[in-house]
C-alpha positions as CSV (number, residue, x, y, z in Angstrom):
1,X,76.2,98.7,93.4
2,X,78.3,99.9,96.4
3,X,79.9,96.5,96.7
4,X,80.7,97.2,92.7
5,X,82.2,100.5,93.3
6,X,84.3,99.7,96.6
7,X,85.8,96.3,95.1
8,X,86.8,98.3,91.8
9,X,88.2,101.5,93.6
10,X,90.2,99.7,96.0
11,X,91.4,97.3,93.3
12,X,92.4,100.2,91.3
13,X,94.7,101.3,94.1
14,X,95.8,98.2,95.5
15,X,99.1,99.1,93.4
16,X,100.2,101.6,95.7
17,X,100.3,101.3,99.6
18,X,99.3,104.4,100.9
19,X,96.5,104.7,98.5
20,X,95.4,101.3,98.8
21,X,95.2,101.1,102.1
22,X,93.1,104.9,102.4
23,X,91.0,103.9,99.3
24,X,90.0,100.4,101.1
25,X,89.0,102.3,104.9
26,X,87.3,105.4,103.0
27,X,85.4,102.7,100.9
28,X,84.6,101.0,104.1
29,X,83.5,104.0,105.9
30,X,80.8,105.5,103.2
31,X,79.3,101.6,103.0
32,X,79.0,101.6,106.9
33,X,77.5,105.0,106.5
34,X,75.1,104.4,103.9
35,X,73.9,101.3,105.3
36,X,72.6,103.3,109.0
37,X,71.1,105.9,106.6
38,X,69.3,103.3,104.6
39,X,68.3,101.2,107.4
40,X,66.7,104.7,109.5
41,X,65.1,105.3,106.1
42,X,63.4,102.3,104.9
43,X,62.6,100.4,108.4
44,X,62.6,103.4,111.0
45,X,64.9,102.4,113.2
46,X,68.5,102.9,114.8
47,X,70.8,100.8,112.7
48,X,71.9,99.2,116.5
49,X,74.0,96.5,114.5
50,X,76.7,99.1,113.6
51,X,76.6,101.1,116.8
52,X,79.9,102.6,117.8
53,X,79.5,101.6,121.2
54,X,81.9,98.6,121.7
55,X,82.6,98.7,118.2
56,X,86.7,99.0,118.9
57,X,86.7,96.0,121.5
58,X,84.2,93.9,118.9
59,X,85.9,94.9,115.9
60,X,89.8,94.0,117.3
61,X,88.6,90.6,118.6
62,X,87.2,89.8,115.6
63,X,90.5,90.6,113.6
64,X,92.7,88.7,116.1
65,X,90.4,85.7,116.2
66,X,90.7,85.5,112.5
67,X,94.2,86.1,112.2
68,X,94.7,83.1,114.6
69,X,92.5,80.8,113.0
70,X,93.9,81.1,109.6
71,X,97.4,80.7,111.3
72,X,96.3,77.3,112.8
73,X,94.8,75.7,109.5
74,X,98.1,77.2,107.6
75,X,100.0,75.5,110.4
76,X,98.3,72.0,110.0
77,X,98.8,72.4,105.8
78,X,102.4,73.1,106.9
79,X,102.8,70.0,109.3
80,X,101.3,67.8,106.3
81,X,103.4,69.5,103.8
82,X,101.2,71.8,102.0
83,X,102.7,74.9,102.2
84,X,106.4,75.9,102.4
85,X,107.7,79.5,103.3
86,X,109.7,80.9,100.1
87,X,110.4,84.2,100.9
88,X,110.1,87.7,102.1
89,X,107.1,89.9,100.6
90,X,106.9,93.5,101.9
91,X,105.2,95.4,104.6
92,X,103.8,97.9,101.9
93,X,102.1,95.2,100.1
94,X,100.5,94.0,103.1
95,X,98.9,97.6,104.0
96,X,98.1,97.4,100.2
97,X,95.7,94.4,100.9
98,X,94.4,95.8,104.1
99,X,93.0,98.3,102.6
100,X,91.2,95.9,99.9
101,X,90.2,93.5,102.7
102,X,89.0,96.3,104.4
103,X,86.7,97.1,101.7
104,X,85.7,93.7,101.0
105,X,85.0,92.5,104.6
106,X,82.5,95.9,105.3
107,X,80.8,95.5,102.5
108,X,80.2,91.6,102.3
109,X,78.8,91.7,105.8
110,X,76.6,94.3,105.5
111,X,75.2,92.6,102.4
112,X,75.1,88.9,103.8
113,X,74.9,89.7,107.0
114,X,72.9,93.0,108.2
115,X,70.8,92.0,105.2
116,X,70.5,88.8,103.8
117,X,70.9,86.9,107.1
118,X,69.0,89.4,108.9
119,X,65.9,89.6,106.8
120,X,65.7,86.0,106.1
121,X,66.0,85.4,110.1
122,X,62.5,87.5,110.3
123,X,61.2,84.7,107.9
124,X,63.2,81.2,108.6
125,X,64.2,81.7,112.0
126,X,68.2,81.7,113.1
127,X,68.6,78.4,111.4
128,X,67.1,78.9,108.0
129,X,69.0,81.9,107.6
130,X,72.3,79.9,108.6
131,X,71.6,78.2,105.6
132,X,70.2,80.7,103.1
133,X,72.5,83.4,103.8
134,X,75.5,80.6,103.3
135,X,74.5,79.1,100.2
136,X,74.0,82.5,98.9
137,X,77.1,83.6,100.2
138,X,79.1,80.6,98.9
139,X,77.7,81.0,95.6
140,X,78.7,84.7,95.3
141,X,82.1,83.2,94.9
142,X,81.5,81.2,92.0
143,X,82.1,84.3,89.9
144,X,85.9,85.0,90.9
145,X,88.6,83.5,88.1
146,X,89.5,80.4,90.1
147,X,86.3,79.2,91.4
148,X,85.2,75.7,92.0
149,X,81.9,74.4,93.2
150,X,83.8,72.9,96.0
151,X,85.1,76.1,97.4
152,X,82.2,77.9,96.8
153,X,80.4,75.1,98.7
154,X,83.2,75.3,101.4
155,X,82.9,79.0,101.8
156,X,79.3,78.5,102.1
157,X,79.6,76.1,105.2
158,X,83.4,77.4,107.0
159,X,82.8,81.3,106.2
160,X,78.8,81.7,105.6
161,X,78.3,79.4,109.1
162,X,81.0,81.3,111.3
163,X,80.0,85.0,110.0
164,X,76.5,84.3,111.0
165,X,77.0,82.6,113.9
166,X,79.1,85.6,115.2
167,X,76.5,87.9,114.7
168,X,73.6,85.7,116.1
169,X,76.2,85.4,119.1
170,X,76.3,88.9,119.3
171,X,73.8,91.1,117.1
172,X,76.0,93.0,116.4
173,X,78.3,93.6,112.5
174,X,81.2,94.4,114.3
175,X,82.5,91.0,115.2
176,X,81.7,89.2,111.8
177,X,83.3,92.5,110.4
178,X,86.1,91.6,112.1
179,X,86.6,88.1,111.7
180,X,86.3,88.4,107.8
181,X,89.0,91.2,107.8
182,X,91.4,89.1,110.2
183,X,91.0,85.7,107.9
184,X,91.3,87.2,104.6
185,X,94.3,89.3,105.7
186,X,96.1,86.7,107.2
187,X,95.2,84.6,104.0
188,X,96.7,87.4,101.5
189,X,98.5,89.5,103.1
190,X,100.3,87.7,105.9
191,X,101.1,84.1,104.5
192,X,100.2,85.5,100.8
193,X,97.7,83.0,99.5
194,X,94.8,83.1,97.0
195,X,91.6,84.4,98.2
196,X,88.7,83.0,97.4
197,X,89.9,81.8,94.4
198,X,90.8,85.7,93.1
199,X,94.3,87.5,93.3
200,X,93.3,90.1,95.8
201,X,96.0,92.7,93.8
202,X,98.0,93.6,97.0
203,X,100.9,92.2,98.6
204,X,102.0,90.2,101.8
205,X,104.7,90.1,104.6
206,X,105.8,86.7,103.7
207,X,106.2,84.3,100.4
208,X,104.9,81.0,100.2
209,X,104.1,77.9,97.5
210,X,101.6,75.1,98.2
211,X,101.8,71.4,96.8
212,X,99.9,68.3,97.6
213,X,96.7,67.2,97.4
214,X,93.5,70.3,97.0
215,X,92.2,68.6,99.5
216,X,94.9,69.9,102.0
217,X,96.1,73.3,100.1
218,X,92.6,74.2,98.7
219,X,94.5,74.0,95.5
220,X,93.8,76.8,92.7
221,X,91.0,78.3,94.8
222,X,93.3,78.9,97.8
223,X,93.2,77.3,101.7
224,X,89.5,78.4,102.2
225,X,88.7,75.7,100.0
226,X,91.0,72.7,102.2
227,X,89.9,70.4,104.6
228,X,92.3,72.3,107.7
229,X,90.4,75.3,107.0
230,X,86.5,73.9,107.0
231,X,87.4,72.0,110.3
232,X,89.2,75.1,112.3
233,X,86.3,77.1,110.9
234,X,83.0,74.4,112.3
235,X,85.0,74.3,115.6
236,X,84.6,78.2,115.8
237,X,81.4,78.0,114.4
238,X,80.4,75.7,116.9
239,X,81.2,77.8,119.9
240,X,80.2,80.6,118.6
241,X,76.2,78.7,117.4
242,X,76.8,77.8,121.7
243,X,77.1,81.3,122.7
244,X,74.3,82.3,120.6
245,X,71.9,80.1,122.5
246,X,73.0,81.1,125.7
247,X,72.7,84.8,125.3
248,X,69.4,84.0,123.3
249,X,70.6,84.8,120.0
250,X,69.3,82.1,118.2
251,X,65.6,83.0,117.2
252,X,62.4,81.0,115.9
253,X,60.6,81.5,112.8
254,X,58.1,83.9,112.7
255,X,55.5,81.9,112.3
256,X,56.5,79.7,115.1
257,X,56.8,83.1,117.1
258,X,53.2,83.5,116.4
259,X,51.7,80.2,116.9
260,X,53.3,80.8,120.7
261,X,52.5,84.0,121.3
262,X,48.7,82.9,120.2
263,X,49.0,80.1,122.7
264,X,50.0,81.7,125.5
């Protein structure tokens, strides 16, 4: 229901800069609020995964990392032809879909994220929930105007994979937060592509057109769904799934858990 409400507010105001932009952050602030009340209501606990602590340094990473990795697959489309710069868009457009990616980031993380991924982890382990919270994720897709089962299946493995990973990595929201708002604003509101197979209603600094072949542009559904994209995304992914076994992020199934804990 709050994802509802967020994506149609900030849609609503995407018209309009200033509102767009406010609309999108307040949006993302009562889901980030709700979401510690709920989780110190139904499980007893501090919701630790949104702490403030470090949020800023977490957060900022997270949005520079994702504005540079969509850069480098838009830069390989470019180098094979994909995409050509047309044009100028406009900084106020640009807020505009801040503001809606704003929105959209908070909210799908907490959703796939601080609960899908997290809950199924208790159950399936780190890697099981890899999986189920990607496929689900993915297939959440398959319901904007433009979808494909290809780019819902590449959204499940480049975006469902890295988001994850990033908060096995870390436990915290912040980073994934931040990596999803970096990507998608580069993606819309930078180099002015189609999310996710949906016009996001905003705006973006710079014009563009792709042409070639989908699997290099992504075609209808937008870059998410080319090759440049999956691969820059699994190298990420990668080093993120590395990190997480270092710091010991990466956790057995609970059953496993048990069996061990009975052992010992």
């Amino acid at each position: 229901m709050v994802m509802v409400l967020v994506g149609r507010a900030s849609s609503a105001a995407a018209g309009h800069p200033v509102s767009g932009l406010l609309v999108g952050v307040a949006g993302a602030v009562a889901a980030l609020g709700l979401y510690a009340f709920l989780v110190r209501w139904l499980e007893r606990r501090p919701a630790t995964e949104v702490a403030t602590a470090g949020a800023a340094r977490r957060l900022g990473q997270g949005i520079l990392v994702g504005v540079g990795i969509f850069a480098l697959a838009i830069a390989i489309i470019t180098l094979f032809g994909g995409y050509r710069l047309t044009g100028w868009g406009s900084v106020g457009g640009a807020l505009s879909t801040l503001g809606v990616m704003s929105g959209v980031a908070v909210v799908e993380e907490l959703l796939f994220r601080g609960v899908v991924f997290r809950l199924a982890e208790e159950v399936t382990g780190t890697w099981g929930a890899l999986v189920v919270s990607g496929l689900l994720f993915g297939g959440l897709h398959l319901l904007n105007p433009d979808a494909t089962l290809w780019g819902a299946l590449a959204i499940a493995v480049e975006a469902g994979g890295m988001l994850a990973a990033a908060y096995a990595a870390t436990r915290s929201l912040w980073l994934p937060i931040g990596l999803h708002l970096g990507w998608n604003l580069a993606e819309g509101g930078i180099f002015g592509a189609t999310v996710s197979g949906a016009e996001h209603g905003g705006g973006s600094v710079l014009l563009g057109t792709f042409d070639g072949p989908a699997l290099l542009t992504g075609g209808d559904f937008g870059p998410e769904a080319s090759l440049p994209a999956i691969l820059v995304c699994l190298t990420l992914t990668a080093l993120l799934i590395r990190s997480a076994l270092r710091s010991g992020g990466v956790r057995p199934r609970r059953r496993t858990a048990r069996i061990a804990s009975t052992t010992l």
